[in-house]
C-alpha positions, 0 to 999 in steps of 0.5 A: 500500500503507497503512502503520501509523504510530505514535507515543508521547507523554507526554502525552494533551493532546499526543496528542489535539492531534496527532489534531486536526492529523492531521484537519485535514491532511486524514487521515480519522478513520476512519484515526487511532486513539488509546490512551490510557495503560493502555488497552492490552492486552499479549498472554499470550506464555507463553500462546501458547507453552505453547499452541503448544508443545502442539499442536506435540507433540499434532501432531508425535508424531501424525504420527510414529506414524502415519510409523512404523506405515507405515514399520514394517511392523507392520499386517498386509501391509506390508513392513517400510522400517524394522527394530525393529518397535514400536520405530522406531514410537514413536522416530519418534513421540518424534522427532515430538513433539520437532519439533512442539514446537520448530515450535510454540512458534516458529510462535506466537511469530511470530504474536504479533505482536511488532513492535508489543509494544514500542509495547503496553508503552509504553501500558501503562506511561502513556504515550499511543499514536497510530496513523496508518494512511496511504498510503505516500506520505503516511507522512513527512507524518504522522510529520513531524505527530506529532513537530511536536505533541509525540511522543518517537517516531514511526516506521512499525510495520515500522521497529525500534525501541529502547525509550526509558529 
């Protein structure tokens, strides 16, 4: 299974020399990446949610109507599971809403990629991104490369990190 290993420098040079260490410790280019300072892109998070948030309602409350015809009784020959006529409808229908709202503003949060934000801002902000996409048995010697040729930071994507003042 291939990891993403990334790496901040303050420096381009730095980043550049490590890409050239990383080629000639046999690690194919087609596999290194780099991004260098204000290149990056952070993704639109409030976007998202407000995105999220209203398929969410759109979804939930549509659902919630259509529970609450059925459970309602109110087309012609069904019985009634719930008493209140129009009424449980669009309560069921104001219920679903809600809870679509809340899923979809969490559901798109989750996919907006949020592991790697911190290593988005860092370039944005000058400094200078190198990832490795390694096999698992190869992800220490490449993060043993990058903090040899000058990174402050190095670790796979999945690993937490902390932002550096």
């Amino acid at each position: 299974m291939a990891t993403t290993v990334l790496a901040l420098f303050k420096d381009a040079g730095e980043a550049e020399a490590a890409v050239r260490a990383l080629r000639s410790a046999h690690f194919e280019s087609a596999r290194l990446g780099i991004v260098h300072a204000g290149d990056a892109h952070v993704p639109r998070f409030g976007w998202y949610a407000f995105i999220g948030s209203v398929a969410g309602t759109v979804g939930g409350a549509l659902l919630g109507l259509l529970a609450g015809v059925l459970l309602a009784g109110v087309l012609p020959g069904w019985s009634a599971a719930l008493s209140g006529g129009w009424f449980a409808v669009l309560m069921l229908a104001l219920g679903g809403a809600a809870t679509g709202v809340v899923a979809g503003l969490l559901i798109s949060q989750s996919i907006a990629r949020q592991g790697s934000l911190y290593y988005e801002e860092e370039a944005s902000a000058g400094r200078t991104l190198v990832s490795v996409h390694a096999e698992q048995d190869l992800v220490e010697v490449a993060r043993r490369i990058l903090l040899d040729e000058g990174a402050f930071e190095a670790a796979p994507l999945d690993t937490p990190t902390t932002k550096a003042s």
